[in-house]
C-alpha positions as semicolon CSV with decimal commas, in nm:
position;residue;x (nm);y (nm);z (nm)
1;X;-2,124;-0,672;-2,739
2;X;-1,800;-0,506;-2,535
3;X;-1,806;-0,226;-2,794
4;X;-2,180;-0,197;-2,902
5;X;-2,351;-0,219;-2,559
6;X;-2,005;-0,215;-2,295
7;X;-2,051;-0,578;-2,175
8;X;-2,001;-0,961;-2,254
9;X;-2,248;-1,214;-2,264
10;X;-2,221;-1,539;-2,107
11;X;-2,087;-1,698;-2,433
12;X;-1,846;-1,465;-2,534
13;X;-1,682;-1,472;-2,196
14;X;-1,672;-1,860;-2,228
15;X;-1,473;-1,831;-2,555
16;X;-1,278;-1,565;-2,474
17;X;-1,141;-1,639;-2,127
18;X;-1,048;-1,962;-1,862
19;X;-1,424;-1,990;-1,791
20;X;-1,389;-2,241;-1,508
21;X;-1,578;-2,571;-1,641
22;X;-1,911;-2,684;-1,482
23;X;-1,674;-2,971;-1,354
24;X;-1,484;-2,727;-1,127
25;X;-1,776;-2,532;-0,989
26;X;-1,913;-2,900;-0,928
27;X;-1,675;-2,875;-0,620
28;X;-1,694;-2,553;-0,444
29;X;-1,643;-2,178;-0,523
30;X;-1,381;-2,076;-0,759
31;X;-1,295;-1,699;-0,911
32;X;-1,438;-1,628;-1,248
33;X;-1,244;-1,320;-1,431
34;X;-1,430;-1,172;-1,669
35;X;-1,141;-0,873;-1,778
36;X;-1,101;-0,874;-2,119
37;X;-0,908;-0,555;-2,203
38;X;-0,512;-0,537;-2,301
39;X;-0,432;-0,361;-1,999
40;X;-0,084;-0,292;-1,801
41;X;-0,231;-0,433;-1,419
42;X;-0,165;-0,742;-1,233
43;X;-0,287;-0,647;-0,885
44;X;-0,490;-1,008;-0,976
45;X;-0,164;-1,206;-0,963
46;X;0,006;-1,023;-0,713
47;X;-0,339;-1,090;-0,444
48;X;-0,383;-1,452;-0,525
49;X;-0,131;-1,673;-0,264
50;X;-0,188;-1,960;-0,435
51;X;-0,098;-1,885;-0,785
52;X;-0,414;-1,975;-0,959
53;X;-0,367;-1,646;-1,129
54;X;-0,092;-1,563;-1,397
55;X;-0,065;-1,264;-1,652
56;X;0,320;-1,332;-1,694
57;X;0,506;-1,045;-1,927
58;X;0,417;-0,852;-2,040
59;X;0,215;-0,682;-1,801
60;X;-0,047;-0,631;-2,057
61;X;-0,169;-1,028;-2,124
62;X;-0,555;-1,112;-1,983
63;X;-0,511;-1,256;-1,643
64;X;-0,524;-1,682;-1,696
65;X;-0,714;-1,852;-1,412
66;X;-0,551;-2,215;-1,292
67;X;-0,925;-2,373;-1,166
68;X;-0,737;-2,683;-1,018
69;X;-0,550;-2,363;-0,787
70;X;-0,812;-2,196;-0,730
71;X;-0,927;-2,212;-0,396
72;X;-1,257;-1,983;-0,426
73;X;-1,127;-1,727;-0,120
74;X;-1,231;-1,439;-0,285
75;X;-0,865;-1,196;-0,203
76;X;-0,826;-1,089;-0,610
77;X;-1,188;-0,991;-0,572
78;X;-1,132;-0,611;-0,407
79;X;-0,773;-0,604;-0,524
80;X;-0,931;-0,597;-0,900
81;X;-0,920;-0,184;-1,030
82;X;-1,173;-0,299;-1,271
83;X;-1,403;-0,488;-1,072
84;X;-1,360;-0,745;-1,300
85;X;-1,338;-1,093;-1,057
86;X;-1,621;-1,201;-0,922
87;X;-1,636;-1,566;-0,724
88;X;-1,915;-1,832;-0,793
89;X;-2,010;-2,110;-0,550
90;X;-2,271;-2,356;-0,733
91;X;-2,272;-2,580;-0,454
92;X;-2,404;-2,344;-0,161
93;X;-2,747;-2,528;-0,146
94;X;-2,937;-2,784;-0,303
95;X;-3,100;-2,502;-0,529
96;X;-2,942;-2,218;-0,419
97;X;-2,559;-2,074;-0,547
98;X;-2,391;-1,764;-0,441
99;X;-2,173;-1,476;-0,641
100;X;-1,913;-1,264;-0,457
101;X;-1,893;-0,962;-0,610
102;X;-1,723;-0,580;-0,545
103;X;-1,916;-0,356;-0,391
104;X;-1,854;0,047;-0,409
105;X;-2,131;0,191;-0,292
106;X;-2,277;0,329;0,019
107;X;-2,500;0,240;0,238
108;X;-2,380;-0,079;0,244
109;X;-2,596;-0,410;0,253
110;X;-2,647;-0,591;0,565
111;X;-2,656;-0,967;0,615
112;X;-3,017;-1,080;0,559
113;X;-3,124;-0,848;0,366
114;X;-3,338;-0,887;0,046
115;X;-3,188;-0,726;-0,245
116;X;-3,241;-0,707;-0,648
117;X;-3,033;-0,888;-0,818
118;X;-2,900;-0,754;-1,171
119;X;-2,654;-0,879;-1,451
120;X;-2,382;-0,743;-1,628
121;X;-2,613;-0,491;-1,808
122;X;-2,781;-0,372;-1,474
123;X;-3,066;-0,550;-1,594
124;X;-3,318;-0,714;-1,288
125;X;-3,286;-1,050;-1,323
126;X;-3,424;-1,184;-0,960
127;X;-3,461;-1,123;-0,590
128;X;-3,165;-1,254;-0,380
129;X;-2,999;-1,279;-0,003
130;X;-2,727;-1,115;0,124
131;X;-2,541;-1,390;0,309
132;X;-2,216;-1,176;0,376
133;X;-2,063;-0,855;0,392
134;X;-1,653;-0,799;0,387
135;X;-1,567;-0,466;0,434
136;X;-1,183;-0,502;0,607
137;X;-0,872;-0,290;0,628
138;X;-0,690;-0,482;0,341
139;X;-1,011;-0,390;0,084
140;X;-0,949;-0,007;0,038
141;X;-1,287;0,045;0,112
142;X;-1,387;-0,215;-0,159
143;X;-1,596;-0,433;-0,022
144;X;-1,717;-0,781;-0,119
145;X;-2,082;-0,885;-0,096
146;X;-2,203;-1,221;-0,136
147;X;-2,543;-1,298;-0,260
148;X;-2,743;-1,614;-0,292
149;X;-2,928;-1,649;-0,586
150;X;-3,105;-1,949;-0,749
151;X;-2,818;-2,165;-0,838
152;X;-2,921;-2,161;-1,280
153;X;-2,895;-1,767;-1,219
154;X;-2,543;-1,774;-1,087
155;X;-2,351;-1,718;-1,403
156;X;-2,571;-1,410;-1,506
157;X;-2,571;-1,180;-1,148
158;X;-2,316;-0,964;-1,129
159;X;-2,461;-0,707;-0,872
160;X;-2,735;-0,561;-0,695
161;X;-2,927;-0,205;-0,779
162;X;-2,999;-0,015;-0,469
163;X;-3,268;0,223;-0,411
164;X;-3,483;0,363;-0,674
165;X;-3,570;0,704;-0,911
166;X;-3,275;0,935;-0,943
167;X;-3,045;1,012;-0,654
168;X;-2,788;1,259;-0,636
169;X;-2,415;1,148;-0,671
170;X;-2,136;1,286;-0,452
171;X;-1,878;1,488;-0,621
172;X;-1,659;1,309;-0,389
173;X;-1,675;1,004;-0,599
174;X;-1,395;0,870;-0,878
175;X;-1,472;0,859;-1,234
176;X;-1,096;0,837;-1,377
177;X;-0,912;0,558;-1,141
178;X;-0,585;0,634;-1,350
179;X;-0,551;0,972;-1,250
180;X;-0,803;1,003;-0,969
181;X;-1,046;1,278;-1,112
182;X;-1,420;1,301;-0,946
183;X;-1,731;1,363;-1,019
184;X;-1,668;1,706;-0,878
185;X;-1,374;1,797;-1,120
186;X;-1,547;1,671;-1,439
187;X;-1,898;1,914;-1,367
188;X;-1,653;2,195;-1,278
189;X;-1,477;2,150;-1,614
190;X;-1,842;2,148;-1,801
191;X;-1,842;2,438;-1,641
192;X;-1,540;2,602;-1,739
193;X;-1,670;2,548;-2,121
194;X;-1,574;2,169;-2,158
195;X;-1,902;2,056;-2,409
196;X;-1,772;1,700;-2,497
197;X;-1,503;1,399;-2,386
198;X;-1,245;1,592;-2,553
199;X;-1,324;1,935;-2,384
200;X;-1,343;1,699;-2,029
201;X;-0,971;1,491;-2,114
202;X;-0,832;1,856;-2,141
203;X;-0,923;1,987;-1,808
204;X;-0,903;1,726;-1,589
205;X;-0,692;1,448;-1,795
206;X;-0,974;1,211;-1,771
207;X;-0,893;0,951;-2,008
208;X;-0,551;0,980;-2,000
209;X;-0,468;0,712;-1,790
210;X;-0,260;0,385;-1,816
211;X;-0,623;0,246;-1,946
212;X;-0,652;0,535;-2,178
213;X;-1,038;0,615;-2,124
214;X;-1,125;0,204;-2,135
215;X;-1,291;0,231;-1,801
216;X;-1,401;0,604;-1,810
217;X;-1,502;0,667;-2,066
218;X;-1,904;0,590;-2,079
219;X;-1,895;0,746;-1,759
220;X;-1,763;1,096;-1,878
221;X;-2,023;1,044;-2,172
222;X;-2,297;0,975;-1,951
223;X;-2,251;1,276;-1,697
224;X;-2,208;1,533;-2,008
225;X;-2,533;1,404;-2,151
226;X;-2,667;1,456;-1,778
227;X;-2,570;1,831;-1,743
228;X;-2,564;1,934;-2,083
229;X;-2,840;1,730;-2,265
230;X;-2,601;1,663;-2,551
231;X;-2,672;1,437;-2,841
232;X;-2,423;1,141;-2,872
233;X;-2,260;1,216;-3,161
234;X;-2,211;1,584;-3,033
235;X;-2,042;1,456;-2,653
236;X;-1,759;1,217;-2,888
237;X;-1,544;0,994;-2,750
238;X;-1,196;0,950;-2,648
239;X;-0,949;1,000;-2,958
240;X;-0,708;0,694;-3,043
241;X;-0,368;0,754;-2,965
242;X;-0,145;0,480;-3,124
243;X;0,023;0,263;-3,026
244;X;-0,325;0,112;-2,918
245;X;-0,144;-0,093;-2,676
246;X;0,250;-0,098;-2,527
247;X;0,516;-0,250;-2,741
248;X;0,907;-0,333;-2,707
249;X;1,162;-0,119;-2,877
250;X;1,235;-0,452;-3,083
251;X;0,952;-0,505;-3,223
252;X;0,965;-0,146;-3,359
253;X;1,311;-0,220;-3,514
254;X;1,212;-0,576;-3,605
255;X;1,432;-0,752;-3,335
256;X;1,195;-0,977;-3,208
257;X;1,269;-1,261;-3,405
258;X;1,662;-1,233;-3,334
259;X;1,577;-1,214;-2,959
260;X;1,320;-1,523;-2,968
261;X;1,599;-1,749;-3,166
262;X;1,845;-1,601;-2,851
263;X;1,560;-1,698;-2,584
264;X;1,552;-2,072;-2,786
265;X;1,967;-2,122;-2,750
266;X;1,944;-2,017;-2,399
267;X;1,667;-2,304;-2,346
């Protein structure tokens, strides 16, 4: 589903990640990851003080959640460049649960507040609370909003949809987190001739990134189909540049093995 539609269901997130077990949620809130890309980042690790978190070397492994160390506080939530962690409490009311989520938008929510619920597709999925609102120093203006839902809906919301109809988006705002292009950069580019991802990557080096276009890219697809009307296969995609992901200089001369058997005599 990650490269047909750009999201996991439920199940393929169970089997393809430390899904914490229904055990674990069965005694308070604990951070569910849900990255799944190859990735160099560990901003995870580095933000959880109790170590529940590990991605090791290289720096490209999937994060590994410890749910026995997890303590459900929510810190790798914000610190997450993909908005990726999310934090499930299944035992917030008798039938009530709550997801903490990232939140990027403005205005924000306030506590109290009646909000629609969606999953990871944006889809509506129910009507929920806003029980809290974390918007501190630390965040970088990422905050955290925490939503009660009914507790069997707690493993599909992921977010809330604000508003409704079309709304104008700022130029102001990033599209590109590896190399910190906006909005405002990618129209002016369309502008300057750029009439598909390629054109955009060019200009602004959108998609150039340590992610290489894994986050951006549907975005820079979507706002050339908004200004330009283009057909899909017309706006392309990002072009594979191999190695698809970071290897050692051993491998590449086929030293690996001769450094494992030195790793295994050290031990």
């Amino acid at each position: 589903m990650l490269a047909q539609e750009g999201y996991l269901t439920i199940e393929e997130l169970k089997a393809a990640k430390d899904y914490p077990s229904q055990e674990r949620f069965g005694k308070g809130p604990v951070a569910v990851i849900e990255c799944i890309q190859e990735i160099p980042c560990n901003p995870c690790e580095m933000a959880c003080k109790f170590g529940a978190i590990e991605i090791g070397s290289p720096i490209t492994k999937l994060p590994r959640l410890d749910e026995e160390k997890c303590k459900g506080c929510g810190l790798c939530v914000p610190k997450c460049p993909g908005l990726a962690i999310f934090v499930i409490d299944k035992t917030y009311s008798e039938k009530e649960g709550t997801v903490s989520f990232p939140y990027e938008y403005l205005p924000l929510p306030e506590k109290g507040q009646c909000v629609e619920a969606v999953d990871r597709k944006g889809k509506s999925v129910c009507i929920g609370t806003v029980v809290d609102v974390k918007n501190i120093k630390s965040f970088d203006r990422t905050a955290v909003v925490t939503l009660a839902v009914p507790k069997e809906l707690t493993d599909q919301v992921r977010g809330i949809r604000r508003g409704s109809g079309s709304f104008e988006m700022d130029d102001d705002m990033l599209v590109c987190r590896c190399e910190e292009v906006t909005l405002g950069e990618i129209r002016e580019a369309i502008r300057q001739g750029a009439r598909d991802v390629t054109g955009v990557k060019r200009r602004t080096r959108a998609g150039m990134g340590l992610c290489q276009g894994r986050t951006c890219e549907r975005l820079v697809q979507q706002i050339l189909r908004q200004e330009l009307g283009g057909k899909p296969e017309e706006i392309g995609a990002n072009t594979a540049r191999p190695p698809l992901r970071p290897v050692t200089f051993a491998s590449l001369c086929g030293g690996e093995e001769e450094q494992e058997e030195e790793r295994n005599e050290i031990i």
